[in-house]
C-alpha angles and dihedrals in degrees: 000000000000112000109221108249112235123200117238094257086062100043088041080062090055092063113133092028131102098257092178157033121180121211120248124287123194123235100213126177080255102066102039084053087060103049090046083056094045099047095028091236097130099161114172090245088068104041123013099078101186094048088042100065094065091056123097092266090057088231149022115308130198122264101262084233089057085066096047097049086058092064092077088060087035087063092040087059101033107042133075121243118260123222125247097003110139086181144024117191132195092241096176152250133297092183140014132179127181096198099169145006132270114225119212107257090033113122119210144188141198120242113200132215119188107215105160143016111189126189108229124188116263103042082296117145109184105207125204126202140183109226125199114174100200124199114221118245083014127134087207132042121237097238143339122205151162115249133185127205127201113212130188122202116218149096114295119227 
């Protein structure tokens, strides 16, 4: 389904509300295997099954960076489009928190907050959400976290 784009002036006035919702995402052996090869972490709770049985998750768990990584594709799904935007940049973090652990074979999901729109110079709009990464099932969520978006106005080529 198309979500319906908004201009800034309309998704500044949903500050404070809850703006999206991504679909699940499963965290397989498979995947954790590749993140361990792409980012050279390759701890024994993320990717020796057998050893990590005996560990105090019963099983292998995802790298708490893996969950992270997946924020940028969670906003992707879960946001509107904004009008008139030619770029959108990771522009950090003010505060991140891993609160539990992911099992192999959990699915989650970001759940996304919108707390501040601020005008920059430039055509810049700096966006701030409150990020929550929930497992499902889960009493506790993966991570929460403060994120901030750069966006350019402008047409897009």
């Amino acid at each position: 389904m198309e979500r319906r784009a908004l201009t800034i002036d309309a998704y500044a006035r949903l500050i404070g509300t809850e703006v999206g919702k991504s679909g699940w995402i499963e965290i397989d052996q498979s995947r954790i295997d590749a993140f361990a090869d792409a980012t050279l972490d390759r701890q024994y709770i993320h990717v020796d099954t057998d050893r990590a049985k005996d560990s105090p998750f019963g099983g292998t768990i995802a790298h708490g960076f893996l969950s992270l990584s997946l924020l940028s594709h969670m906003m992707f799904d879960a946001l509107p489009k904004i009008d008139g935007i030619s770029m959108s940049i990771n522009y950090g973090m003010n505060r991140l928190r891993f609160i539990a652990p992911v099992k192999c074979g959990s699915r989650v999901r970001g759940r996304f907050v919108l707390a501040a729109v601020e005008t920059r110079n430039a055509g810049r709009v700096l966006l701030t959400h409150e990020v929550t990464v929930d497992i499902e099932g889960g009493d506790k969520p993966a991570l929460v976290a403060e994120w901030l978006t750069l966006l350019t106005q402008g047409q897009q080529d």
